[in-house]
C-alpha positions as protocol buffer text, in pm:
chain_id: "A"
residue {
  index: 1
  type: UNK
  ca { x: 11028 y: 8833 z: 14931 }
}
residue {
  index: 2
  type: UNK
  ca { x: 10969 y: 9027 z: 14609 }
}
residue {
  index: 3
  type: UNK
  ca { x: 11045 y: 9423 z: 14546 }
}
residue {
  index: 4
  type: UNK
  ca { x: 10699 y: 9632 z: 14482 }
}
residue {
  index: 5
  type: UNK
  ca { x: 10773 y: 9794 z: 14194 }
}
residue {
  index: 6
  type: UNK
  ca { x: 11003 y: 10125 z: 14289 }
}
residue {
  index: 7
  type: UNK
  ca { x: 10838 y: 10137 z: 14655 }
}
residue {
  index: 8
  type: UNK
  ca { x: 11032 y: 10009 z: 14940 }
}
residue {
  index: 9
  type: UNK
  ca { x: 10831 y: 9752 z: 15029 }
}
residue {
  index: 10
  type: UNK
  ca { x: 10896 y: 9363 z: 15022 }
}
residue {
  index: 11
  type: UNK
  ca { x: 10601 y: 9115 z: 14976 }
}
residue {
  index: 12
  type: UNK
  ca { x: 10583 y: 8773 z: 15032 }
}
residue {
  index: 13
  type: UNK
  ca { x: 10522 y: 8601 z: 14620 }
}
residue {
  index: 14
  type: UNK
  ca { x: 10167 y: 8477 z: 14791 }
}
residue {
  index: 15
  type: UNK
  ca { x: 9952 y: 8696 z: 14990 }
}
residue {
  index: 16
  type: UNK
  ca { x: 9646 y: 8669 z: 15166 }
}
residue {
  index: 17
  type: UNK
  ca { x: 9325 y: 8762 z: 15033 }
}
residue {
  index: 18
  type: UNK
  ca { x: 9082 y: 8855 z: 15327 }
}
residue {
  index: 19
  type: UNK
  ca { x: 8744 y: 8845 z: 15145 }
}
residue {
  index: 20
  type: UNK
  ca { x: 8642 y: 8528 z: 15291 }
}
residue {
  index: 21
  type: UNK
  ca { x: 8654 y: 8626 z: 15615 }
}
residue {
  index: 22
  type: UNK
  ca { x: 8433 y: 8916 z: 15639 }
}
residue {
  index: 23
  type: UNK
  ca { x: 8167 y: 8873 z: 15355 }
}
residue {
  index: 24
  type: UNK
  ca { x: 8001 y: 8568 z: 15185 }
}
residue {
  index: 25
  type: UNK
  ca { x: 7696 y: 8739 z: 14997 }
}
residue {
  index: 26
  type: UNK
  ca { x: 7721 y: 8817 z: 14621 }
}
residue {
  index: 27
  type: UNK
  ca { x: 8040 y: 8590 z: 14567 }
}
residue {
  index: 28
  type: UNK
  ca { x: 8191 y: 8460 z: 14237 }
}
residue {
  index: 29
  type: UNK
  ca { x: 8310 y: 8144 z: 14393 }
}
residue {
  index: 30
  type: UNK
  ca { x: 8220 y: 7764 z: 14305 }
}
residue {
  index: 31
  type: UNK
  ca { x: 8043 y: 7729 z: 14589 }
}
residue {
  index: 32
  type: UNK
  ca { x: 7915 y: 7890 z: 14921 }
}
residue {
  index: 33
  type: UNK
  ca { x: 8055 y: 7899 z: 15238 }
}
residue {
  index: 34
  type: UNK
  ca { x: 7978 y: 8012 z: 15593 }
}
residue {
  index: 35
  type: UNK
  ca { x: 8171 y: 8305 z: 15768 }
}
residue {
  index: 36
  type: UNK
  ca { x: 8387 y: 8200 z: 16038 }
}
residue {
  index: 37
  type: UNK
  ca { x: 8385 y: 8321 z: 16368 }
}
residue {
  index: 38
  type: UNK
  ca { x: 8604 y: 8575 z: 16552 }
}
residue {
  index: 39
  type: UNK
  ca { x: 8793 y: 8281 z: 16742 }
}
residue {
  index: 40
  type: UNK
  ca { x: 8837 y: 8081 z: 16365 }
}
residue {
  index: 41
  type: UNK
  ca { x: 8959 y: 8443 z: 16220 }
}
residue {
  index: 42
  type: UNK
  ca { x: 9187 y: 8517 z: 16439 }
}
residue {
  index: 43
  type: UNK
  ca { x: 9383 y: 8118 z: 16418 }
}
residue {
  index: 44
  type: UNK
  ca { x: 9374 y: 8193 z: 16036 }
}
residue {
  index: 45
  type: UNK
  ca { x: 9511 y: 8536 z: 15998 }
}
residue {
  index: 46
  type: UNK
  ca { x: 9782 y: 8449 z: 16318 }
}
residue {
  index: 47
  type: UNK
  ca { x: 9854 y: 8117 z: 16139 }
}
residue {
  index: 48
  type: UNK
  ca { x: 9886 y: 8328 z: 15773 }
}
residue {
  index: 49
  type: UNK
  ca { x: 10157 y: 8482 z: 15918 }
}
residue {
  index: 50
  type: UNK
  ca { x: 10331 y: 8237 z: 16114 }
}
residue {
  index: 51
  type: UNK
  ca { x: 10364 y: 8025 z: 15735 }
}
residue {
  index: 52
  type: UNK
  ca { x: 10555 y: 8338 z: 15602 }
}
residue {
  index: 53
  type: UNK
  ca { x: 10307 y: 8505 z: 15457 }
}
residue {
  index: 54
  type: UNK
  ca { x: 10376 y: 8898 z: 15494 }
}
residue {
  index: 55
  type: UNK
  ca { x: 10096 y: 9059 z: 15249 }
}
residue {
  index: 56
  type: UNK
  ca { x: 9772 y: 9128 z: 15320 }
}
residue {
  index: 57
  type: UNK
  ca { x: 9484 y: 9253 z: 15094 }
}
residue {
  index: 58
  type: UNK
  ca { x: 9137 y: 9381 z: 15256 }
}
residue {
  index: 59
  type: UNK
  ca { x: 8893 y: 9664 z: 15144 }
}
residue {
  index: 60
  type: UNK
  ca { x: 8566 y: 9831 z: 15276 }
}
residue {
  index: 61
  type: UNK
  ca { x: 8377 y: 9599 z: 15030 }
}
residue {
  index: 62
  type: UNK
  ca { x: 8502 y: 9311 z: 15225 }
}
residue {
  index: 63
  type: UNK
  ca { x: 8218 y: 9328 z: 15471 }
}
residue {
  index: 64
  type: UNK
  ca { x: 8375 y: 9250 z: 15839 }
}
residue {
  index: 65
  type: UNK
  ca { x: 8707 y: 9182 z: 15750 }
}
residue {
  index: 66
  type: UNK
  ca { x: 8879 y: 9520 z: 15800 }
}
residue {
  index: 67
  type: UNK
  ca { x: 8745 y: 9509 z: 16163 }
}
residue {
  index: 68
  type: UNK
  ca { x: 8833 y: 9155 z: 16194 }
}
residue {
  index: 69
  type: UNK
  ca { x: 9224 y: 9208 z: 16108 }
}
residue {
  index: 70
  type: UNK
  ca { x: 9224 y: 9515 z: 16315 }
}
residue {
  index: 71
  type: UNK
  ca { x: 9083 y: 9293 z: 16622 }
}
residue {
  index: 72
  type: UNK
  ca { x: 9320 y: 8990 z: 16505 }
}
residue {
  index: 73
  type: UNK
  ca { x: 9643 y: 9085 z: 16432 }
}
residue {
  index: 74
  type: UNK
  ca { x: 9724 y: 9444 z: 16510 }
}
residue {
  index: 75
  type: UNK
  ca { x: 9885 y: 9380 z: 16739 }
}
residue {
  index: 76
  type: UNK
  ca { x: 10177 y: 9233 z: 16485 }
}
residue {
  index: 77
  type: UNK
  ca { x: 10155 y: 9520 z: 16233 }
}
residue {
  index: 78
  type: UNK
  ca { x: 10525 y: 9542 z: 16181 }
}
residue {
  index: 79
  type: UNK
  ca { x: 10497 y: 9183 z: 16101 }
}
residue {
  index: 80
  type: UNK
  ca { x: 10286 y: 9257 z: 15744 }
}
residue {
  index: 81
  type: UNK
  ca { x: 10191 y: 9426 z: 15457 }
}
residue {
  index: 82
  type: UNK
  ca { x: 9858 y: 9585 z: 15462 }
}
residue {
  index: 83
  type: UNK
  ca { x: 9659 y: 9672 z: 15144 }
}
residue {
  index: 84
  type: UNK
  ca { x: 9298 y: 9828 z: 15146 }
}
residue {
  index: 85
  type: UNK
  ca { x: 9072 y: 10014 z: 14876 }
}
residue {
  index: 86
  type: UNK
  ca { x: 8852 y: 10335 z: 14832 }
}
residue {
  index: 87
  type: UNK
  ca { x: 8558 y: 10353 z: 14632 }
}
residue {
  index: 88
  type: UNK
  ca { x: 8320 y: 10056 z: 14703 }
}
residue {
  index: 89
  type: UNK
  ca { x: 8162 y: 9944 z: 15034 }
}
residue {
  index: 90
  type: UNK
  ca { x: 7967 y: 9670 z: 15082 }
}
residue {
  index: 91
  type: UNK
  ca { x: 7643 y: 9709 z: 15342 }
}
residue {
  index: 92
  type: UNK
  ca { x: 7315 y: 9488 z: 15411 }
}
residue {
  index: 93
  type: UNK
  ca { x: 7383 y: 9312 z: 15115 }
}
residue {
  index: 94
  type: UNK
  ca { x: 7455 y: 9551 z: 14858 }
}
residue {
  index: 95
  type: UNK
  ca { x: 7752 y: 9769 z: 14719 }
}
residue {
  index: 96
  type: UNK
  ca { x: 7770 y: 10166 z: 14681 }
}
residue {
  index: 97
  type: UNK
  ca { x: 8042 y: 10350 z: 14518 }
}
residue {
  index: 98
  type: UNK
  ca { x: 8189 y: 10695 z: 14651 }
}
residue {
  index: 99
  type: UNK
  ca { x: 8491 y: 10807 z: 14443 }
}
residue {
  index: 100
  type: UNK
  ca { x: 8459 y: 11198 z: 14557 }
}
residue {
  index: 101
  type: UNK
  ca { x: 8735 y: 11348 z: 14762 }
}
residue {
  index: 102
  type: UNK
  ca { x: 8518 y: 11395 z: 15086 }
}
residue {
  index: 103
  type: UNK
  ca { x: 8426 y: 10966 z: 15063 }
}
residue {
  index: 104
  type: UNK
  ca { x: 8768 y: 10900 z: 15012 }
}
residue {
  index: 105
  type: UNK
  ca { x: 8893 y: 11115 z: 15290 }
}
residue {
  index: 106
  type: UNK
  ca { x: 8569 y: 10927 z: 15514 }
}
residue {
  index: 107
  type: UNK
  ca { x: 8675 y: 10573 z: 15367 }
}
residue {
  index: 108
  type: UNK
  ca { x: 9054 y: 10629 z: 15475 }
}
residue {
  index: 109
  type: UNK
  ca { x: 8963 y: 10698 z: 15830 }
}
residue {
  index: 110
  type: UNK
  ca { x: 8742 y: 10454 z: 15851 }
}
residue {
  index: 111
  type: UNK
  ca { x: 9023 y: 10182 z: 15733 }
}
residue {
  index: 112
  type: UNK
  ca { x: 9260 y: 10370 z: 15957 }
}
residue {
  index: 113
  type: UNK
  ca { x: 9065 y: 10301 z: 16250 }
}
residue {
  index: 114
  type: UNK
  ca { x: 8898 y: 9951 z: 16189 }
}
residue {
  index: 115
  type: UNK
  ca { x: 9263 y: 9823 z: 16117 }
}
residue {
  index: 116
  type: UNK
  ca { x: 9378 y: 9963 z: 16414 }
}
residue {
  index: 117
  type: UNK
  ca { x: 9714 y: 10136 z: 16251 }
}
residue {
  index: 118
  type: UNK
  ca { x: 9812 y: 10474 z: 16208 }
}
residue {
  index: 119
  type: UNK
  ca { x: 9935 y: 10359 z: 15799 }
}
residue {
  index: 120
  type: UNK
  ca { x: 9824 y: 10193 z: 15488 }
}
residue {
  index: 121
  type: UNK
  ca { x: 10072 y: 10063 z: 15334 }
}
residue {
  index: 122
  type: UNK
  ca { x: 9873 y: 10014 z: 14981 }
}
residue {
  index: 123
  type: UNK
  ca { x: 9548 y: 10161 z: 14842 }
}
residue {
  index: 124
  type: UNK
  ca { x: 9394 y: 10106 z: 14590 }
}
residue {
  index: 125
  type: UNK
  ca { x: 9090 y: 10227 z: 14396 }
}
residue {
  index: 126
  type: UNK
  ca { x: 8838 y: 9973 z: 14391 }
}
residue {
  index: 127
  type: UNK
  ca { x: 8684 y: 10035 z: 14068 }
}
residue {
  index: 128
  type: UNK
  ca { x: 8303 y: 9990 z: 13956 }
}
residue {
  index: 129
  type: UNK
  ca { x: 8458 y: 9906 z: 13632 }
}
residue {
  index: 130
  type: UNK
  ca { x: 8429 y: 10256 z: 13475 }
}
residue {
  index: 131
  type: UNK
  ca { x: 8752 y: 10270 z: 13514 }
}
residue {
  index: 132
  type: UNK
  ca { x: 8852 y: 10580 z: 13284 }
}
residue {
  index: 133
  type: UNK
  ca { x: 8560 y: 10819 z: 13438 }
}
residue {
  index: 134
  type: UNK
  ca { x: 8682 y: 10672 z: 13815 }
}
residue {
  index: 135
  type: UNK
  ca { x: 9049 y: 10841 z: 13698 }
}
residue {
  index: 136
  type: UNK
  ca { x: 8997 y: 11137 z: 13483 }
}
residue {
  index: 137
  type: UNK
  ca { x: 8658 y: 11242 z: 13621 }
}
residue {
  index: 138
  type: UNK
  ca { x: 8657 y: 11206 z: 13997 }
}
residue {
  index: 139
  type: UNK
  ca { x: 8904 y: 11337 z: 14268 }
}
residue {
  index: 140
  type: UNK
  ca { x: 8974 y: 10998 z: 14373 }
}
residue {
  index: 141
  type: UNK
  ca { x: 9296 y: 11020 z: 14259 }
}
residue {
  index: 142
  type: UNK
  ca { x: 9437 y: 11370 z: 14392 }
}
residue {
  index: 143
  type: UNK
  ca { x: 9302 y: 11318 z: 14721 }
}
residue {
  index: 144
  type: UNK
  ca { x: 9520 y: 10996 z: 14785 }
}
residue {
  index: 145
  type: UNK
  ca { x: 9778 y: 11147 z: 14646 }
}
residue {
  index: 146
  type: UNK
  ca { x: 9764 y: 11405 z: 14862 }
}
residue {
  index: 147
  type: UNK
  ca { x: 9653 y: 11147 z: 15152 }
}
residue {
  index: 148
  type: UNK
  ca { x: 9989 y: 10988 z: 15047 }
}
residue {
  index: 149
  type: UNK
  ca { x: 10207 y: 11343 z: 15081 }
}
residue {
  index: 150
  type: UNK
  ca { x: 10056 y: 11361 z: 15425 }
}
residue {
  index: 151
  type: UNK
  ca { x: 10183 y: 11018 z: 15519 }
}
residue {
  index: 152
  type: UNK
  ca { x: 9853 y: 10858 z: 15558 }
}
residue {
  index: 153
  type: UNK
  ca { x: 9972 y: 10594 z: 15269 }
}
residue {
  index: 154
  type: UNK
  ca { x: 10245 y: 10475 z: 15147 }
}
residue {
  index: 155
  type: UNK
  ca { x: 10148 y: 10327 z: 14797 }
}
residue {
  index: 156
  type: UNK
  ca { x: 9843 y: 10434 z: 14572 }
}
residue {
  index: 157
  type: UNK
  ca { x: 9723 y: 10200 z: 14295 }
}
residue {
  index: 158
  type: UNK
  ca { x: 9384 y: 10112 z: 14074 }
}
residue {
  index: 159
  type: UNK
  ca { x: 9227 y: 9791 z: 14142 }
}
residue {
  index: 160
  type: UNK
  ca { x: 9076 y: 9840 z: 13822 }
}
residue {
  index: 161
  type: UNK
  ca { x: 8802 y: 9603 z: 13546 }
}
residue {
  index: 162
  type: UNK
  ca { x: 8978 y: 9739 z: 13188 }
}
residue {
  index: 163
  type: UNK
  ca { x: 9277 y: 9741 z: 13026 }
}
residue {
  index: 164
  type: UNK
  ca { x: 9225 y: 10096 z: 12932 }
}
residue {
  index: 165
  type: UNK
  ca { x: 9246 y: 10196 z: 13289 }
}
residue {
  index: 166
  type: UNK
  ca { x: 9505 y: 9990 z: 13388 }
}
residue {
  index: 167
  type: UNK
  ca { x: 9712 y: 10189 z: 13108 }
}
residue {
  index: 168
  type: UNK
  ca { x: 9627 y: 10515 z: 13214 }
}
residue {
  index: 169
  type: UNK
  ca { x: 9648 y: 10465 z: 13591 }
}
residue {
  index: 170
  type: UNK
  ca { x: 10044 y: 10354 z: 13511 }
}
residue {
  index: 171
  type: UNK
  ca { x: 10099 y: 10728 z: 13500 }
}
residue {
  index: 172
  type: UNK
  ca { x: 9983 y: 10781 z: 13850 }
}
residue {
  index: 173
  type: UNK
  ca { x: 9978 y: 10468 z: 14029 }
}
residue {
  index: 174
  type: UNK
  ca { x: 10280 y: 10303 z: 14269 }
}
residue {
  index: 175
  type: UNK
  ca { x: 10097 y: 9965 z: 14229 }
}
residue {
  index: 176
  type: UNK
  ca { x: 9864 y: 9830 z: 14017 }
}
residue {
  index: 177
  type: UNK
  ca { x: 9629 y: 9565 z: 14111 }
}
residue {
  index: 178
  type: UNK
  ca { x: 9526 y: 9318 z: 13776 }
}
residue {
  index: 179
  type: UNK
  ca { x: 9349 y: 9017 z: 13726 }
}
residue {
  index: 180
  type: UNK
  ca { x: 9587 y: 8749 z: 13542 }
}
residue {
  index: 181
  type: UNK
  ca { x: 9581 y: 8372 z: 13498 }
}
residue {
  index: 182
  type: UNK
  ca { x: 9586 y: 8074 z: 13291 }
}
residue {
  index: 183
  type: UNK
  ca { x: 9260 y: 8162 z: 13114 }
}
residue {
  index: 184
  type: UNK
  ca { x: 9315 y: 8551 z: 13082 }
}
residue {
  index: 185
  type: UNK
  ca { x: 9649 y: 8732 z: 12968 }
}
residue {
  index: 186
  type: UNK
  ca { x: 9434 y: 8957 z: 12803 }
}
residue {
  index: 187
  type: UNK
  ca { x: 9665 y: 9223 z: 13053 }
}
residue {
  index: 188
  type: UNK
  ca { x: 9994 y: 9069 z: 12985 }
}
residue {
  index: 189
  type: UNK
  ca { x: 10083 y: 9400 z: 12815 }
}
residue {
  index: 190
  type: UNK
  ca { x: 10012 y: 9635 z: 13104 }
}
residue {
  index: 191
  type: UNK
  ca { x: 10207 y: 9420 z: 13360 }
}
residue {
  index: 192
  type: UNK
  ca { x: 10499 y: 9445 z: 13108 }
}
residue {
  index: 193
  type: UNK
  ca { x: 10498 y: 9788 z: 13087 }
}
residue {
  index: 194
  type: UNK
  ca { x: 10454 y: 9845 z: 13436 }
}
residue {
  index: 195
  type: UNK
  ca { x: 10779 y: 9679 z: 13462 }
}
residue {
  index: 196
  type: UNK
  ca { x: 10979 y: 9892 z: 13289 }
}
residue {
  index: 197
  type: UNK
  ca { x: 10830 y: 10193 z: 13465 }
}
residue {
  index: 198
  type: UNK
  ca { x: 10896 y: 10081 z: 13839 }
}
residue {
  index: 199
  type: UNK
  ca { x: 10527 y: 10017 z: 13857 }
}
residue {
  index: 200
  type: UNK
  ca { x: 10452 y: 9723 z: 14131 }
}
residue {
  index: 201
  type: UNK
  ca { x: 10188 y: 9435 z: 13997 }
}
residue {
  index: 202
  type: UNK
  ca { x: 9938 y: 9281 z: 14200 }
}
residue {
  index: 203
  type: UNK
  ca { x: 9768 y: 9016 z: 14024 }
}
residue {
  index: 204
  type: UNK
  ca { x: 9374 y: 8907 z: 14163 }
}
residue {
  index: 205
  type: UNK
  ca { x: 9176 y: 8641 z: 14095 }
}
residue {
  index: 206
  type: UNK
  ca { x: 9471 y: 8464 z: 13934 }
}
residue {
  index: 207
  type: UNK
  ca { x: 9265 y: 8122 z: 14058 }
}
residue {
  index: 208
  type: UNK
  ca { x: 8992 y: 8275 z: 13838 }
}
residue {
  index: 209
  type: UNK
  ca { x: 8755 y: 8246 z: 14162 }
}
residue {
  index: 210
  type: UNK
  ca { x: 8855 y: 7903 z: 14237 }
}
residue {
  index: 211
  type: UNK
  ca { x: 8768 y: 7759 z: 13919 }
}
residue {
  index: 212
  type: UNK
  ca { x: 9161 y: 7676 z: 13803 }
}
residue {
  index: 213
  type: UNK
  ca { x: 9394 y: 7453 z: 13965 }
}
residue {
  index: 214
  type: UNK
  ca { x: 9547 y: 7596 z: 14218 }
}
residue {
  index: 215
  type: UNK
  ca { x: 9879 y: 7478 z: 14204 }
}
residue {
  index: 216
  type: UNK
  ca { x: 9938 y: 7543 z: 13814 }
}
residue {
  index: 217
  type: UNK
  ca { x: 9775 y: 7870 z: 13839 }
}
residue {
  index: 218
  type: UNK
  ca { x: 10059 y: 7970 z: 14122 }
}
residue {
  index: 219
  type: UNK
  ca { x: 10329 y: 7878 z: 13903 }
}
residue {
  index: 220
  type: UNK
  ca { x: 10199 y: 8026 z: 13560 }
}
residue {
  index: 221
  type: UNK
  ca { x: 10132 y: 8385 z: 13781 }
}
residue {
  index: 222
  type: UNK
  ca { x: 10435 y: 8402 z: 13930 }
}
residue {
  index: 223
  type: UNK
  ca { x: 10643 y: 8232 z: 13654 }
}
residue {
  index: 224
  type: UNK
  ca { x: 10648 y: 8589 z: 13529 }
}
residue {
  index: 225
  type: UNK
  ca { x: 10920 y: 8808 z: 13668 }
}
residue {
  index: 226
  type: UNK
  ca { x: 10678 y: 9152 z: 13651 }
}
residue {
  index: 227
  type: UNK
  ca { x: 10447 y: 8999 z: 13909 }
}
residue {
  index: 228
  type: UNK
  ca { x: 10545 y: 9064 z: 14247 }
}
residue {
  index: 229
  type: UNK
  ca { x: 10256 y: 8886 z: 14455 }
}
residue {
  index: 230
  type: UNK
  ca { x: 9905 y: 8703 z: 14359 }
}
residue {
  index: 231
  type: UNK
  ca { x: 9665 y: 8746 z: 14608 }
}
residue {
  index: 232
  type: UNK
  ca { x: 9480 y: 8399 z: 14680 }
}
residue {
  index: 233
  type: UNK
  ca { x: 9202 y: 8414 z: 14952 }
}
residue {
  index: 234
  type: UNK
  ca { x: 9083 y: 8083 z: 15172 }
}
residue {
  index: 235
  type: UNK
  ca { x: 8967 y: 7984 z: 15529 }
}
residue {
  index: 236
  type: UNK
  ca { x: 9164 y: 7652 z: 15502 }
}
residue {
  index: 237
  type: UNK
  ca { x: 9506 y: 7713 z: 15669 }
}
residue {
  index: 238
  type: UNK
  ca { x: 9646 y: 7393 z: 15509 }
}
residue {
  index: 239
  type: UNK
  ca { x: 9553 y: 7473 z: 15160 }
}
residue {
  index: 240
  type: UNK
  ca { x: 9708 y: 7840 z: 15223 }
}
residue {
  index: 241
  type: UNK
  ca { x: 10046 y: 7634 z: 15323 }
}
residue {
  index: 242
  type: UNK
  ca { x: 9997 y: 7417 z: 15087 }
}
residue {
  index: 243
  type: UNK
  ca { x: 9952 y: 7728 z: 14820 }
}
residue {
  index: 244
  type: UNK
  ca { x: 10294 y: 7934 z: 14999 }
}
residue {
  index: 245
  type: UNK
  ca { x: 10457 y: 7614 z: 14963 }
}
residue {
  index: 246
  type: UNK
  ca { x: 10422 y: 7639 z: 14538 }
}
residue {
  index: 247
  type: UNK
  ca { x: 10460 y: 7980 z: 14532 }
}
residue {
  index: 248
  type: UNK
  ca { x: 10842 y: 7945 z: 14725 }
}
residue {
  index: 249
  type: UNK
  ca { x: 10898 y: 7689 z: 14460 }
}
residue {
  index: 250
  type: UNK
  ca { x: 10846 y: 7922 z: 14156 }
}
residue {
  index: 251
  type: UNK
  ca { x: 11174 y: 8136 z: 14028 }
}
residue {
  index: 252
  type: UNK
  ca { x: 11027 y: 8440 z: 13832 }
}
């Protein structure tokens, strides 16, 4: 297990991405898949953490697959390591943003209660990609702050599209969620610095979608001692052990 920045949690180097399992319309992967059913979820996300797995990442835009971890595995919540977002859902095939207080306060609840827990350990802003209006323009911010005073979370963060935001979210966020991999270091910087401010780093799409090896990607992400987990998504519970298997091989 790795620190998270200056929080007290621990995370597994690999966690689970839970996109897959709830949505398959507009996705950036190779190719297209069908969504499993409840039965197929529930072996997955069971079988996810029996391999050692301890992280994992979900969000509103996901489609079903808040609902489906809630239904699958909350019944082992002291088991994981639950991240969500605010900002973005996805419904009948298309995405809306909501970054005011009163939709965060909504989105929380919602997560609260489709997860089945009474915490969230991480969230994160799930960004449009204007990510400097998202932070100095909305309330998104102060309201999980103050969503995190009350005890409702225990981490806050920017899931973020620029490097601009990324920087200016270090002064507010616990964790910051970055996309990173062989092909783009473009925020190499920002996962330095939020090293040397306690900041925990995230990194996405560190298989660039499925388009890199997976194996070399693992070991390049986590190669670097700032990182402390790449999410990686999947419905094959062989290639996930397969994946957990690298990532325990890589010294940061």
């Amino acid at each position: 297990m790795r620190p998270l920045g200056k929080t007290s949690l621990l995370v597994s180097p690999l966690g689970f991405g839970a996109f897959k399992i709830g949505r398959n319309e507009g996705i950036k992967y190779p190719s297209g898949y069908d969504l499993p059913d409840e039965k197929a979820v529930a072996r997955l996300l069971n079988g996810v953490l029996d391999a050692g797995i301890n992280f994992i990442d979900t969000a509103p835009a996901y489609g079903l697959s808040e609902e489906r971890i809630g239904s699958a595995i909350s019944h082992r919540r002291d088991e994981f390591i639950l991240s969500t977002k605010v900002g973005e859902t996805f419904e009948n095939g298309k995405s809306t943003f909501d970054f005011s207080a009163p939709g965060t306060r909504r989105s929380i609840e919602r997560s609260l209660r489709r997860l089945r827990t009474a915490i969230l350990d991480i969230v994160y802003i799930h960004s449009d990609g204007d990510d400097l209006r998202i932070l100095n323009e909305t309330d998104c911010v102060e309201t999980l702050m103050a969503l995190r005073d009350e005890g409702v979370i225990r981490a806050i963060g920017l899931s973020g599209k620029t490097i601009d935001g990324a920087i200016l979210a270090l002064n507010c966020a616990d964790v910051l969620m970055v996309e990173y991999n062989l092909k783009d270091r473009s925020h190499e910087p920002v996962i330095t610095e939020a090293a040397a401010r306690g900041v925990g780093i995230v990194v996405k799409k560190g298989l660039a979608s499925g388009h890199l090896d997976p194996a070399d990607s693992i070991r390049f992400v986590l190669a670097n001692p700032a990182v402390s987990s790449l999410v990686v998504g999947g419905l094959n519970l062989d290639h996930i052990r397969a994946n957990l298997t690298v990532a325990q091989g890589v010294k940061a």
